[in-house]
C-alpha positions as CSV (number, residue, x, y, z in Angstrom):
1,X,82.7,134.2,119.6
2,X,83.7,137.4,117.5
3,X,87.0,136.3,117.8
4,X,87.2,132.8,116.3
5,X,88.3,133.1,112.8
6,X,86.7,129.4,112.2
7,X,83.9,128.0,114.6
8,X,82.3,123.8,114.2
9,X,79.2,123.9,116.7
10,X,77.8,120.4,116.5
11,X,78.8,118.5,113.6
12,X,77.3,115.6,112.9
13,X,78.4,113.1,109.9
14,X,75.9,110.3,109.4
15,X,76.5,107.2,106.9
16,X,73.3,106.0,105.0
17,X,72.6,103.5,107.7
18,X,72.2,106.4,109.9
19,X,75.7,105.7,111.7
20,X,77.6,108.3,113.5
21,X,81.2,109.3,112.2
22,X,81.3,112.3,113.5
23,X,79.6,113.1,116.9
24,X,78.5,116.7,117.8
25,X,81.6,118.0,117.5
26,X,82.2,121.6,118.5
27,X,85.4,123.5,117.7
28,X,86.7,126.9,117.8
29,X,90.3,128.2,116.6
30,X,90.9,132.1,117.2
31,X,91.7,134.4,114.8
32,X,96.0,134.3,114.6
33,X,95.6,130.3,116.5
34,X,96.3,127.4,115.3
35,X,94.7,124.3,116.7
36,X,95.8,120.8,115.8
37,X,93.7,117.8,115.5
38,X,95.2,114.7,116.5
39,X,93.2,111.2,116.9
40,X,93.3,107.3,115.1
41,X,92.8,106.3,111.5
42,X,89.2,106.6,110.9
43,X,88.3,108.8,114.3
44,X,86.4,111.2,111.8
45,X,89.8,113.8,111.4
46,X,89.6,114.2,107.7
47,X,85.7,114.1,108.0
48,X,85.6,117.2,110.0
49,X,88.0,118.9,107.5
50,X,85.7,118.3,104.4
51,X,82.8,119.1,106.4
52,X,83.8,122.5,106.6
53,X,84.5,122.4,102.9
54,X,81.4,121.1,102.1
55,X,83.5,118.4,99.9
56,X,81.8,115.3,102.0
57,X,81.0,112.2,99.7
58,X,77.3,112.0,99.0
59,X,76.8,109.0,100.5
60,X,77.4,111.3,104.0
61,X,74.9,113.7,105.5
62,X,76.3,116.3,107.7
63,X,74.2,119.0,110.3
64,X,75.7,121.9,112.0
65,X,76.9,124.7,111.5
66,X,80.2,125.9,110.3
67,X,81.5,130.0,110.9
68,X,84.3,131.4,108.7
69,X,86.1,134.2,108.8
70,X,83.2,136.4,111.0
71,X,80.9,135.7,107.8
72,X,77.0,134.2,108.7
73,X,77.1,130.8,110.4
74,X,76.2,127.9,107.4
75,X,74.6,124.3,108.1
76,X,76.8,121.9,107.6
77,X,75.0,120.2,104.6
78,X,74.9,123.4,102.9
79,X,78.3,122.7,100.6
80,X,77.0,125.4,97.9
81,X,77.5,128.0,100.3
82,X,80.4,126.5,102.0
83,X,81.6,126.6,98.5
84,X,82.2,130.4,98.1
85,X,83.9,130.8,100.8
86,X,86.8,128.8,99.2
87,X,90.1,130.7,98.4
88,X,89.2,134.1,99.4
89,X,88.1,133.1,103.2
90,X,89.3,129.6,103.2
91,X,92.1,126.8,101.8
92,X,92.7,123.2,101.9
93,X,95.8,121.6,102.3
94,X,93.9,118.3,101.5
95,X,95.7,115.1,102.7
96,X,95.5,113.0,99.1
97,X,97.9,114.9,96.4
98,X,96.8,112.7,93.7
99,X,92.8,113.2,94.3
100,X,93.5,117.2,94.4
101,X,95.8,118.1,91.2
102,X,94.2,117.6,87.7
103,X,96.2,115.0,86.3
104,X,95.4,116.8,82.5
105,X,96.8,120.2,83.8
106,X,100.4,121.2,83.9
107,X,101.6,122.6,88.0
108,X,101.8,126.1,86.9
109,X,98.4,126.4,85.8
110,X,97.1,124.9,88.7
111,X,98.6,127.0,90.5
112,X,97.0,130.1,88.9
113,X,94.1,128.9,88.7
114,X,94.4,128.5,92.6
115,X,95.1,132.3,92.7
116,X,98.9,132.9,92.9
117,X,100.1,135.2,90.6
118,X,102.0,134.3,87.8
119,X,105.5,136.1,89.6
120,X,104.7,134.2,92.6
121,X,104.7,130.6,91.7
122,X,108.4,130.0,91.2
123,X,109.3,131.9,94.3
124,X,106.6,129.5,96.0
125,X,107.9,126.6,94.6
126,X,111.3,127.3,95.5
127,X,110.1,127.8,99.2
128,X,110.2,124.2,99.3
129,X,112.9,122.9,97.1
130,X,111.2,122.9,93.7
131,X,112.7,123.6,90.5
132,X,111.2,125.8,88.4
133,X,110.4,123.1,86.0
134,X,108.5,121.3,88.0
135,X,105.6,124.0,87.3
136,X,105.7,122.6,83.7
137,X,105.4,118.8,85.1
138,X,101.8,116.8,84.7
139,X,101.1,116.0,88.3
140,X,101.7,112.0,87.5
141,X,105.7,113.1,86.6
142,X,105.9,113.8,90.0
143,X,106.6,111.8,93.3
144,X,103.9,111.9,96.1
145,X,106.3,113.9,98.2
146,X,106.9,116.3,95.9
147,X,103.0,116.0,94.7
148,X,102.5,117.4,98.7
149,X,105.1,120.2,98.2
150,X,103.2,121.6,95.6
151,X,99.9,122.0,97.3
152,X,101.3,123.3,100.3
153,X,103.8,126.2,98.2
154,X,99.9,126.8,96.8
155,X,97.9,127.2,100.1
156,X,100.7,129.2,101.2
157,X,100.4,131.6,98.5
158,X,96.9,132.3,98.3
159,X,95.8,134.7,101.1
160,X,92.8,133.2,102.5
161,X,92.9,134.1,106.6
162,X,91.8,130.7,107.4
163,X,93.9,127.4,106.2
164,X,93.0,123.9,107.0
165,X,95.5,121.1,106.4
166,X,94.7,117.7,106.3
167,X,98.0,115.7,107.2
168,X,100.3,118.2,105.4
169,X,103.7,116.3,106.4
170,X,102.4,113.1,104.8
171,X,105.0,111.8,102.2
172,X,107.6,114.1,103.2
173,X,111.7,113.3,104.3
174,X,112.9,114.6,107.6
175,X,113.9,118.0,106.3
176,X,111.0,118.3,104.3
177,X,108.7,117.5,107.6
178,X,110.8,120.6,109.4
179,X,110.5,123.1,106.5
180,X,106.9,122.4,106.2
181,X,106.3,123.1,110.2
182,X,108.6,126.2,109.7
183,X,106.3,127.4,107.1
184,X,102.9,126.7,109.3
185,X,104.8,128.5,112.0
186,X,105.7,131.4,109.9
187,X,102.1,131.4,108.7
188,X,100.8,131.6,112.5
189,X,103.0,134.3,113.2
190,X,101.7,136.3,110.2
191,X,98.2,136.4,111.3
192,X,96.9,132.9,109.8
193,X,94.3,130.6,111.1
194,X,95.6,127.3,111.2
195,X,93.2,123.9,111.6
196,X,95.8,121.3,111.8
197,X,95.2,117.3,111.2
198,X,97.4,115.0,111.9
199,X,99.2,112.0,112.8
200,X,102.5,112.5,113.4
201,X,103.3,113.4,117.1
202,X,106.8,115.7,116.0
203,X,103.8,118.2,114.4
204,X,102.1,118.3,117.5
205,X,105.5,118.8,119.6
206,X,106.0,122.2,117.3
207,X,103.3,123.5,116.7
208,X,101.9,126.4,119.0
209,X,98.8,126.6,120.1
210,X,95.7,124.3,121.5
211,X,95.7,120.4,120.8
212,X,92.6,118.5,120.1
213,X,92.0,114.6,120.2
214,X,88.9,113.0,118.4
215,X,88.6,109.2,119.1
216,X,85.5,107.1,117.6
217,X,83.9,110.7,116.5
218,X,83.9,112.3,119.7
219,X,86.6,114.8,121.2
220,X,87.9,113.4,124.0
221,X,90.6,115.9,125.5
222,X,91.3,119.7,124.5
223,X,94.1,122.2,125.9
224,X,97.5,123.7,125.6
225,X,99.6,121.9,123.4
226,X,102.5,121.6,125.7
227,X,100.4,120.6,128.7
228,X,98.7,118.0,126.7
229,X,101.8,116.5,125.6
230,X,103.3,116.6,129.2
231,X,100.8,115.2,130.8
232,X,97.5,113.7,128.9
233,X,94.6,113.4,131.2
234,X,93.0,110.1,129.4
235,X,94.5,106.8,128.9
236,X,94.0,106.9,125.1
237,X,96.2,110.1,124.6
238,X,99.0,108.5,126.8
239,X,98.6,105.0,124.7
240,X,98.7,107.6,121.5
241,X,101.9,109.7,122.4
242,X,103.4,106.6,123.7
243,X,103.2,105.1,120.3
244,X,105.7,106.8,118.2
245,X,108.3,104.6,116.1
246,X,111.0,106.4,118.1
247,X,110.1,104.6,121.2
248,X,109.7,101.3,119.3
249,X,112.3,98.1,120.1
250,X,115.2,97.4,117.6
251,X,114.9,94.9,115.4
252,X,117.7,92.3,115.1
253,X,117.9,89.2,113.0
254,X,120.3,87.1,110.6
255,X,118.1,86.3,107.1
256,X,119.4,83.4,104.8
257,X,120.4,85.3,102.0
258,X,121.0,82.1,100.3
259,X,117.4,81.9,99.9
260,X,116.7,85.3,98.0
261,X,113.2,85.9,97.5
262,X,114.3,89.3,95.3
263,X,117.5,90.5,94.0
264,X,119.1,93.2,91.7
265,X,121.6,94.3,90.4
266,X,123.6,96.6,88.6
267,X,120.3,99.3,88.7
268,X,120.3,102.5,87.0
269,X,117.4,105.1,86.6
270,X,116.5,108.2,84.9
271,X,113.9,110.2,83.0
272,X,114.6,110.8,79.8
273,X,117.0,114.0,79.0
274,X,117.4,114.1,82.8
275,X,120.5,112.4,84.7
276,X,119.5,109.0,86.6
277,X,117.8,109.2,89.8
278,X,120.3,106.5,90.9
279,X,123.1,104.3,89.6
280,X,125.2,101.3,90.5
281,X,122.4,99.8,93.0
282,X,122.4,96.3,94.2
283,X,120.2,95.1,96.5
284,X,119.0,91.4,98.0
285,X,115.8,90.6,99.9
286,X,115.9,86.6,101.7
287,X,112.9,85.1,102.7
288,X,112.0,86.3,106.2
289,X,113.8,89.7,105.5
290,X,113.5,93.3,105.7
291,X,115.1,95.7,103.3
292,X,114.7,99.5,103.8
293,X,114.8,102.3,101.1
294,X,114.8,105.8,102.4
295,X,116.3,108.9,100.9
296,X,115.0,112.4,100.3
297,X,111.5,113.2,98.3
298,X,112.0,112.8,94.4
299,X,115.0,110.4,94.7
300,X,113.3,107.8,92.7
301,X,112.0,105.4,95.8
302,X,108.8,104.8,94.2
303,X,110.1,104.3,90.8
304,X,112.4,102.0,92.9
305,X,109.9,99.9,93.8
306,X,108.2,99.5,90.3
307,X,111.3,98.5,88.8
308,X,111.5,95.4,91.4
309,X,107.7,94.5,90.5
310,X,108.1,94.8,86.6
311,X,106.3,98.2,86.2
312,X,109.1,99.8,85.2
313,X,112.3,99.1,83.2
314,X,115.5,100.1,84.0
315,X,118.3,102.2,82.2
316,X,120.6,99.4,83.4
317,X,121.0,96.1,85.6
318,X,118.3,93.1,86.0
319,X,115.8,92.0,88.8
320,X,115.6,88.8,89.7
321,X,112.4,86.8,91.7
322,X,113.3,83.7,93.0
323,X,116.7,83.7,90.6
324,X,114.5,84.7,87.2
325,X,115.3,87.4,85.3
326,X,112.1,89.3,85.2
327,X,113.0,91.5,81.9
328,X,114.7,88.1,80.1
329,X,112.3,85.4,80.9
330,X,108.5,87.1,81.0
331,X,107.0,83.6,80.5
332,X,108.7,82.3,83.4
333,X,107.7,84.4,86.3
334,X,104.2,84.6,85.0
335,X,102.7,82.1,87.5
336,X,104.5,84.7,90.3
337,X,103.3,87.6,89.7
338,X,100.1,87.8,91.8
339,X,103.1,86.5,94.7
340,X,104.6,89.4,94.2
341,X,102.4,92.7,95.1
342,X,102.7,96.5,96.0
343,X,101.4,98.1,99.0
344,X,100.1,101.6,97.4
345,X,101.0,104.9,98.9
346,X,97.9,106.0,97.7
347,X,95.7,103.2,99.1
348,X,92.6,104.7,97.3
349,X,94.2,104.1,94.1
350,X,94.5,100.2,94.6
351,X,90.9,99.8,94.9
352,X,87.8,100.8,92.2
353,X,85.8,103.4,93.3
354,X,82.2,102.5,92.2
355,X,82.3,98.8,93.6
356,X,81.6,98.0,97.7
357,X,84.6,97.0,99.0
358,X,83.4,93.2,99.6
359,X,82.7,92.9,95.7
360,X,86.3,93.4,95.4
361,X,87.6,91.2,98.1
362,X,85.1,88.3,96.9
363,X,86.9,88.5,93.5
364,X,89.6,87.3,95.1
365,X,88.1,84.1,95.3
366,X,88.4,83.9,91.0
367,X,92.3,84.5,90.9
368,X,93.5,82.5,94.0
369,X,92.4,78.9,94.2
370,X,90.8,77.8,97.5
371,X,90.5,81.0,98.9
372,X,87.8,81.6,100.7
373,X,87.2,85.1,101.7
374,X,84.3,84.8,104.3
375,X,86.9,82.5,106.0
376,X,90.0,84.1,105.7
377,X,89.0,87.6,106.1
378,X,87.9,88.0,109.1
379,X,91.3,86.7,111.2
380,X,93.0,89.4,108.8
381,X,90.6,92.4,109.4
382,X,90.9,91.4,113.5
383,X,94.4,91.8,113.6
384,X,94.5,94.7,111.8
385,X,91.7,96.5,113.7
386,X,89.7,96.9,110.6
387,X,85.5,97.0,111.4
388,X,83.9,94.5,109.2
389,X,81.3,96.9,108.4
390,X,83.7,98.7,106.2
391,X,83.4,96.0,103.6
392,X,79.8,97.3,102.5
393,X,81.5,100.8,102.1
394,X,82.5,102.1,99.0
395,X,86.5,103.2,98.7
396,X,86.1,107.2,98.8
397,X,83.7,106.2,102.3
398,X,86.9,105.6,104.2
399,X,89.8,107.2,105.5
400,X,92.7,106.8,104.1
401,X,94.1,104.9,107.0
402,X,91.2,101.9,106.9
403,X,91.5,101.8,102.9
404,X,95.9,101.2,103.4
405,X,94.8,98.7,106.3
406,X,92.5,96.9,103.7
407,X,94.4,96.9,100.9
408,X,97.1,95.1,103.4
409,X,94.5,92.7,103.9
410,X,93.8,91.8,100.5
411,X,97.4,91.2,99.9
412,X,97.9,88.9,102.5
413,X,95.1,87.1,101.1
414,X,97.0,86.3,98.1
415,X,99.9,84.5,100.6
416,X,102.5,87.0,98.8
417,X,106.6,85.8,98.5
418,X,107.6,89.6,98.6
419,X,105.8,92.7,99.2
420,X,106.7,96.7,98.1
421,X,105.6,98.7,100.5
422,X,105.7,102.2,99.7
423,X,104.9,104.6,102.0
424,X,102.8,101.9,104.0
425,X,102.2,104.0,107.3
426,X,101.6,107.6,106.3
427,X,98.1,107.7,106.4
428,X,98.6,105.6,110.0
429,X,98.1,107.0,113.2
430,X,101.0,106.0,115.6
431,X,98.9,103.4,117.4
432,X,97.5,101.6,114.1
433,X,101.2,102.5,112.8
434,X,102.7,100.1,115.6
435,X,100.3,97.3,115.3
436,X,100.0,97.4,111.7
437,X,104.1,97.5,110.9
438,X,104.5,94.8,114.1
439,X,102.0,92.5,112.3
440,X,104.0,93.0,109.3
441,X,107.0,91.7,110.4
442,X,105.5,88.9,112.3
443,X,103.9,87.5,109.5
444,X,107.7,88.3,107.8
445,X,109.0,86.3,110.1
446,X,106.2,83.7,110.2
447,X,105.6,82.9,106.9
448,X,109.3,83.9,105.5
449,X,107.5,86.2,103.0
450,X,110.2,89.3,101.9
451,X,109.4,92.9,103.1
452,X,110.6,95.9,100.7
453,X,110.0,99.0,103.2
454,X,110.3,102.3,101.6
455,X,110.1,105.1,104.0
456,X,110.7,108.6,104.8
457,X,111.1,107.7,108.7
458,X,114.5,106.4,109.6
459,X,113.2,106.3,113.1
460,X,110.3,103.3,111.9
461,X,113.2,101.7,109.3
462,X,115.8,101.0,111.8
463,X,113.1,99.2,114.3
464,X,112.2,96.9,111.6
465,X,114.7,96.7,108.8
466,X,117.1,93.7,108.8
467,X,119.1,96.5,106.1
468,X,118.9,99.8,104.8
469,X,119.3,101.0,101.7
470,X,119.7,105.2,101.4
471,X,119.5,106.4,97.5
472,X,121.1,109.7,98.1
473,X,124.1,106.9,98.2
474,X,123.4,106.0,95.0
475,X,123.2,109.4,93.1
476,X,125.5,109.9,90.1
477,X,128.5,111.2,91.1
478,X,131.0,114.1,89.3
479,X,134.4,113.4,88.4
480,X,135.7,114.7,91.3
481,X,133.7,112.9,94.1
482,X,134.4,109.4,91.6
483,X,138.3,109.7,92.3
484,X,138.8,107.5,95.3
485,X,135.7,105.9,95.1
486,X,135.8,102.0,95.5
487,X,134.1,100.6,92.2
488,X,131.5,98.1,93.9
489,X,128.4,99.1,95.8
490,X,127.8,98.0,99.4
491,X,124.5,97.6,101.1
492,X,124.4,100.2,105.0
């Protein structure tokens, strides 16, 4: 095994009930290879990832051993000397932007502290599309997309042999998703290690290398990528490849848009001293509709969506719920705003992390009348393959799939008019992806609730959207590109 560069012999992760996550699994990635990790949300991916970093919560135990880099072997529940291995031997591409970048620390000094020379980080962040500026941007001025960037310009300045990344095309737009497997690629061919988790089949397509899938724990299949992908051996890999949004049915229906659930109109945004994100958008969402926003990382589709909840004011225009004015009459859409919710992209974030998860759902119970959670849970958590024994977890116990599937839950609980999704299925494997988008627009279509999608993959938006919305159509435009122009704004 003097070849590996990064050998897991029998890792074991254990709750505090003494329940297996992870189950004896054994892994070996040559020195130059890159192996990628594919599997469901909460098969024990990311688990396996901060096993090796020793960054497990301390509600898990792991045993083991993990090999780095030809260095000693270390037990698994040894994180101390897992620990100084980090940087010099080892990096993280971790799959949560926000839970990695010090939201009191400016980019750049971050990223020094990471170990890129100071000449190196705007050449880094340039790699990947980044101004300059960004590195004097608190994380929280950025958008998760771009938030990803900036972790993977960092691992891929730093010269550790070995690199592990945990879902490193989350968040990102089409182009972004192919310069980021350019970069991985480039890094293999330099002499890297690459560990690669993830849930997005096109990685897996492009990558070279071995392929790995973990179900329940347990590897279940192991070989050449290509042959993998060609031909699975076990049912569960063919149910998993066959489950990408590009092989999904179209979507096609007629909403009432006489019966608006959401409108706007007239939007305009921007940062201060900076030119608006967009400009001149309408938009209209009926009851039993889908409306998609797309457009590239940073073009405002998260500040989109908290300007249609209230979170956010505009420059320009008004947003209307039901035909109220949200900015004008406050008062009036009090009693709506529970009805009106937000589908996190960072799930962890919608929950508090020192209270088990039930606590949380059973407070429910105080804010919508006649609720009953022990009722009305359970039919929730079924359909969206959710174990009930998650409920007595806290929120940094579970992946980030189960806590996005949860905090679905607890919206529905609330019988919602409209929901902002944002980002809802990045942290989704493409089986759980299917179901959990499908359910979605059954219970659209069910309960004429209205569905704000905001996605990165066109491929998922146009087998579920009723319309689309791209913001790179809404950018300001110069003189130039305005002569012509009609004056109004149409809806794709």
């Amino acid at each position: 095994m003097t070849d590996m560069a990064l050998t897991i012999t029998n890792l074991w992760v254990r709750d505090r009930q003494g329940n297996a996550l992870v189950k004896g699994v054994s892994l070996a990635v040559p020195r130059n290879g890159v192996l990628t990790l594919i599997g469901e949300t909460g098969s024990g991916k990311s688990l396996i990832a901060q096993a090796v970093f020793g960054l497990l919560s301390p509600e898990l135990a792991a045993s083991g051993t993990i090999t780095i880099a030809g260095h000693r072997p270390i037990e698994a529940g040894n994180p101390r000397a897992l620990a100084r291995l980090w940087r010099e031997q080892i990096m993280l591409i971790p799959q949560e932007p926000s839970l990695a970048l010090d939201p009191t620390m400016k980019v750049r000094r971050q990223m020094a502290l990471a170990g890129l020379a100071d000449a190196a980080i705007n050449p880094a962040l340039s790699a990947f599309d980044l101004p300059a500026s960004t590195g004097q941007s608190f994380p929280f001025a950025l958008s998760g997309g771009m938030a990803q960037r900036v972790l993977i310009a960092t691992a891929l300045g730093v010269g550790a042999p070995v690199i592990i990344a945990d879902e490193p095309t989350k968040g990102l737009d089409t182009d972004r998703v192919t310069q980021t497997i350019d970069a991985l690629r480039q890094l293999a061919g330099a002499g890297r290690t690459l560990l690669v988790i993830t849930h997005e089949r096109r990685v897996a397509e492009e990558l070279p290398g071995e392929l790995a899938i973990i179900r329940d724990g347990a590897i279940i299949e192991r070989g050449e990528s290509v042959h993998i992908l060609e031909a699975p051996e076990s049912d569960y890999a063919r149910i998993w490849l066959d489950a990408d949004p590009r092989h999904w049915p179209r979507c096609h229906r007629c909403c009432d848009m006489e019966r608006l659930t959401l409108s706007a109109h007239g939007l305009s945004f921007g940062w201060p001293q900076q030119p608006p994100l967009f400009e001149n958008l309408d938009l209209h969402l009926p009851k039993g509709g889908v409306l998609a926003v797309s457009g590239p990382s940073g073009s405002g589709k998260s500040t989109l969506g908290d300007i249609l909840l209230g979170l956010r004011r505009p420059r320009m225009g008004s947003v209307e719920w039901g035909g109220i004015d949200i900015v004008a009459s406050s008062a009036a859409i009090r009693p709506l705003r529970q009805r009106y919710q937000k589908l996190h992209q960072d799930p962890i974030k919608a929950f508090l992390p020192h209270l088990a998860l039930m606590r949380q759902f059973k407070a429910l119970e105080a804010v919508k009348p006649g609720l009953s959670v022990a009722r009305d849970l359970p039919p929730l958590l079924d359909r969206l393959r959710v174990k009930p024994s998650l409920l007595n977890r806290l929120p940094g116990e579970i992946s980030g799939g189960e806590a996005q599937r949860l905090a679905l839950a607890r919206i529905l609980l609330l019988d919602p008019f409209a929901i902002i999704a944002d980002e809802p299925t990045s942290r989704l494997d493409p089986v759980v992806q299917r179901e959990t988008m499908l359910l979605l627009r059954e219970l659209v279509d069910e309960n004429g609730l209205g569905l704000v999608l905001i996605s990165h993959d066109l491929a998922l938006l146009r087998s579920l959207a009723d319309e689309t919305i791209d913001l790179s159509d809404h950018r300001p435009r110069s003189p130039a590109q305005l002569k012509g122009a009609t004056a109004s704004t149409t809806l794709s």
